[in-house]
C-alpha positions in Angstrom: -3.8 9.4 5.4 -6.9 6.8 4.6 -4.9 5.3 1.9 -2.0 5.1 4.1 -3.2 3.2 6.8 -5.5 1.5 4.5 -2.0 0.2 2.2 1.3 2.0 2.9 1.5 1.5 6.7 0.7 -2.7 6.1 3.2 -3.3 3.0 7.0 -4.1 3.3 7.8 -1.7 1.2 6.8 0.8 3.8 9.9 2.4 5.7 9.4 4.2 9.5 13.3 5.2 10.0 11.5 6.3 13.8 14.5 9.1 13.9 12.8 12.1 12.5 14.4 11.2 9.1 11.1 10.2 7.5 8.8 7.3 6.3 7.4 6.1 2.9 8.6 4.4 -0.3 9.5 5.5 -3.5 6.3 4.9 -5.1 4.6 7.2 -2.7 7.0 9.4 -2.4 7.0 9.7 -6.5 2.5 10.7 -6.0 3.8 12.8 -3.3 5.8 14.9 -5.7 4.4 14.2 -8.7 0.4 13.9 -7.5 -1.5 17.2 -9.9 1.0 17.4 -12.9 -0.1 17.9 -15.8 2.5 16.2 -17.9 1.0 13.0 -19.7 4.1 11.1 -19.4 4.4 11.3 -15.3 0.6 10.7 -15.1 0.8 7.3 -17.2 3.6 6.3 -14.5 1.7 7.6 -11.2 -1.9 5.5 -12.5 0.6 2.8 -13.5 1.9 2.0 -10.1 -1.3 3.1 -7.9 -4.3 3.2 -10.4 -7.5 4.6 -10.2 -10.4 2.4 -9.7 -13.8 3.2 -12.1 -15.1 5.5 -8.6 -12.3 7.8 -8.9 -10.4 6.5 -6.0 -7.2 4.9 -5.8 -6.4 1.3 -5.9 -4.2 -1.1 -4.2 -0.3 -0.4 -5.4 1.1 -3.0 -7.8 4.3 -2.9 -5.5 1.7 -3.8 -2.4 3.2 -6.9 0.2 1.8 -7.5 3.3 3.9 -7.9 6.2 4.8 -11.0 7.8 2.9 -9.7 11.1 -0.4 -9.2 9.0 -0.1 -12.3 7.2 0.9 -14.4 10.4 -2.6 -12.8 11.9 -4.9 -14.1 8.9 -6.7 -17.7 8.4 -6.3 -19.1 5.3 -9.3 -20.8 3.9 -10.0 -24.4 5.3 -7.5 -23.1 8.4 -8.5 -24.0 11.7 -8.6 -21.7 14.9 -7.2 -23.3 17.9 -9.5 -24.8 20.3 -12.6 -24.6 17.5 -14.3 -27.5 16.5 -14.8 -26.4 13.7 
């Protein structure tokens, strides 16, 4: 669930139907399946969409977007904060 919270559960892509139906998207529901084959072809497409960073662990999604709440929340550089002086 680290890479979840850490990606999935900030990305518009992300889907909570909230009625017992399920969550995800189709790239993580394709690891879910897929995640252990052995199959060279499915592999290539798995590292393709969520590859592996030189420590072994997994990297950002290519189909990553943050969601308007999380972007809304962020400075951007040179941004002030209201009521700094900065």
């Amino acid at each position: 669930m680290v890479y979840e919270d850490r990606y999935c559960s900030r990305c518009t892509n992300w889907k909570d139907l909230g009625d017992g139906r399920g969550f995800g998207c189709p790239i993580w529901d394709m690891h879910f399946v897929h995640n252990g084959t052995q199959e060279e072809q499915i592999k290539l497409i798995l590292e393709s969409f969520i590859p592996t960073k030189d420590n072994g662990f997994p990297d950002k999604c290519v189909m990553f977007n943050r969601t308007e709440d999380e972007i809304e929340g962020q400075l951007h550089f040179g941004d002030k904060k209201e009521g700094s002086n900065g």
